[in-house]
C-alpha positions in Angstrom: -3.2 16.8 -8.0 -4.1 14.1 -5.7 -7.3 13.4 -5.1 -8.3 12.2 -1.8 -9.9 8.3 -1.5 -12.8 8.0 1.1 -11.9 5.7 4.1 -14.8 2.9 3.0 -15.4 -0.8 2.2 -14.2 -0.6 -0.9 -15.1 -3.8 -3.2 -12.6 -5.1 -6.0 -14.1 -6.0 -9.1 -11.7 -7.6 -12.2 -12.0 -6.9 -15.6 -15.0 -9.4 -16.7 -12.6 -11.2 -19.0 -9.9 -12.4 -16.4 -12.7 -13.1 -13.7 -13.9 -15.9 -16.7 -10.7 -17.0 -17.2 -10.2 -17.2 -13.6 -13.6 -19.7 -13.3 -12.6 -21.3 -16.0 -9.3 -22.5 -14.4 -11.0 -23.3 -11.0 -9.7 -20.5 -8.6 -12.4 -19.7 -6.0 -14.5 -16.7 -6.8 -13.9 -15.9 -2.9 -10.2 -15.5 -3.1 -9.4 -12.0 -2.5 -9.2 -8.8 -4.5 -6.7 -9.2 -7.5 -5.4 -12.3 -5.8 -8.5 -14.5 -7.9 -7.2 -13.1 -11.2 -3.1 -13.2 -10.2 -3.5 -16.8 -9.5 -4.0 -17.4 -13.0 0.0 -17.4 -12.5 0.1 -19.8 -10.0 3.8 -19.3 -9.5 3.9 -15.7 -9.8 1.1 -14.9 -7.3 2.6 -17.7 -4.7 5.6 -15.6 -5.2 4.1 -12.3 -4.8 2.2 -13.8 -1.7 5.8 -14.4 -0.3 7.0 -11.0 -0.9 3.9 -9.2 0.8 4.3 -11.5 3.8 7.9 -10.6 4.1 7.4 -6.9 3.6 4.4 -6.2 5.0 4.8 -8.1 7.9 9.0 -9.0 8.4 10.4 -8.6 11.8 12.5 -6.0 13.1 12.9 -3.0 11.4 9.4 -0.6 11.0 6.6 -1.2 13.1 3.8 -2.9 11.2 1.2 0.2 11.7 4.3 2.2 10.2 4.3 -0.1 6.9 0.5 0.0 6.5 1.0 3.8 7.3 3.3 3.9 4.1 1.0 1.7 1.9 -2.4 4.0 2.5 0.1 6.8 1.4 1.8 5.3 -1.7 -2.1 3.9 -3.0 -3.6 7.2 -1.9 -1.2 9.0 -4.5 -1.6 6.3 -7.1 -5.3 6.4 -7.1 -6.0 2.9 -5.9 -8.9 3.1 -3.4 -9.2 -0.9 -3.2 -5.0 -1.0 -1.3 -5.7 2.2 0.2 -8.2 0.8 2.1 -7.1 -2.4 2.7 -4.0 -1.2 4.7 -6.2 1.0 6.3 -7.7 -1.8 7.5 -4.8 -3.0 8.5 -3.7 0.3 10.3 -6.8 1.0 12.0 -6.8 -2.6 13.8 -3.3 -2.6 14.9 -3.8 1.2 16.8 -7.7 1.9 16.8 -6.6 5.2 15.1 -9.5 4.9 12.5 -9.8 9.1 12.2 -6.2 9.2 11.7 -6.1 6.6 8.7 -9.5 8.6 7.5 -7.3 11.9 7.5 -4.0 10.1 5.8 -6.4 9.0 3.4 -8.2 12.4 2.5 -4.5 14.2 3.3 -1.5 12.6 3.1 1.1 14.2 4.4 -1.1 17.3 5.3 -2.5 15.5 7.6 -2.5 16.3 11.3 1.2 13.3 11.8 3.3 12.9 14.1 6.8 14.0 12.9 7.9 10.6 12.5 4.9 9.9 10.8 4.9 12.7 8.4 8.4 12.0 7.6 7.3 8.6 6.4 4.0 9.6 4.8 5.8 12.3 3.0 8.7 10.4 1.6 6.1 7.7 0.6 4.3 9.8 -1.3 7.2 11.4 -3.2 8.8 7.9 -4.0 5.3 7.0 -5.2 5.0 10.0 -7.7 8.5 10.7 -9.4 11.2 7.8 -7.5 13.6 8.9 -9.6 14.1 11.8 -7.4 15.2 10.4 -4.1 18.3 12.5 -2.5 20.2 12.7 0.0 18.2 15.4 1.7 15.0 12.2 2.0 17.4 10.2 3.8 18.5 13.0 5.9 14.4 14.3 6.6 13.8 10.5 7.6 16.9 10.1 10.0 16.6 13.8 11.7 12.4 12.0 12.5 14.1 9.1 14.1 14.2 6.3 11.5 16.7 3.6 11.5 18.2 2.5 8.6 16.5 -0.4 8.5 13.1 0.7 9.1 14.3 3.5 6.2 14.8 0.1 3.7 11.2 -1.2 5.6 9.5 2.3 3.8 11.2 2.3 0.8 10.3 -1.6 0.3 7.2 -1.5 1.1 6.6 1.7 -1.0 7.9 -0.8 -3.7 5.6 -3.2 -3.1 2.9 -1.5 -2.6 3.5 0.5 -5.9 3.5 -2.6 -7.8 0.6 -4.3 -6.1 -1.9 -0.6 -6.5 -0.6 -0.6 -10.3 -1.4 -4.3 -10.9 -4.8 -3.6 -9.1 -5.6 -0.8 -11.2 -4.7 -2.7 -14.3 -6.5 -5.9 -13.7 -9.9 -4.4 -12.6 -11.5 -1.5 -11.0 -12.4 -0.5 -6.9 -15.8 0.5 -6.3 
């Protein structure tokens, strides 16, 4: 079962050892979230800062409210309140919609979507649980709610993304 995560400020702490070994090699305790402790791999993390950007905020293809739409979902079912609520952040300042990103958050897709959006949200959630199991039919549900195919690449790469960035969270320290 899912549980739901609270819309909230939600603070990131890191395991106590990686924050030390983060002071230790000069990275500001002010950088954000996980970012302090990935920038022990400088290269990796200027990498992965590359990525997001180019994901979460590309042009053409899904709106960006649409791509934060699909992060809240894919964190919400992997348990990471810290991304949940950082692209609901996100969300809520590009459309003022801050009860709708509270509902995603608590619901997911049973929350009160448009058709579009619950065709996103929906999808997200099962490529975030078993991805193993996408079909034709998801494709199908995702075109018949008025997805192109490139905003249909735009979900499934930011549920990528987002999947790897919630599990490195969750890995590297805890939300609170």
């Amino acid at each position: 079962m899912i549980r739901p995560v609270p819309l909230a400020a939600v603070v990131w702490r890191p395991d106590p050892e990686l924050a030390a070994a983060a002071e230790r090699a000069g990275i500001p305790a002010g950088a954000d979230g996980p970012d302090r402790v990935l920038a022990l791999d400088l290269l990796g993390a200027r990498a992965g800062a590359l990525l997001r950007e180019s994901v979460l905020s590309g042009e053409g293809g899904l709106p960006a409210a649409e791509r934060d739409l699909t992060a809240m979902a894919v964190a919400r079912v992997l348990g990471c309140a810290w991304t949940a609520n950082v692209h609901a952040d996100r969300f809520i300042a590009a459309t003022g919609a801050r009860a709708l990103a509270a509902d995603v958050l608590a619901r997911g897709s049973e929350a009160d979507l448009s058709a579009r959006a619950e065709a996103i949200v929906s999808f997200a959630e099962r490529m975030a649980a078993t991805p193993p199991q996408a079909s034709a039919a998801d494709f199908t549900a995702l075109r018949a709610a008025g997805l192109t195919d490139m905003e249909i690449m735009d979900v499934l790469n930011v549920t990528a993304l987002t999947s790897a960035s919630a599990r490195l969270a969750l890995a590297l320290g805890s939300s609170a």
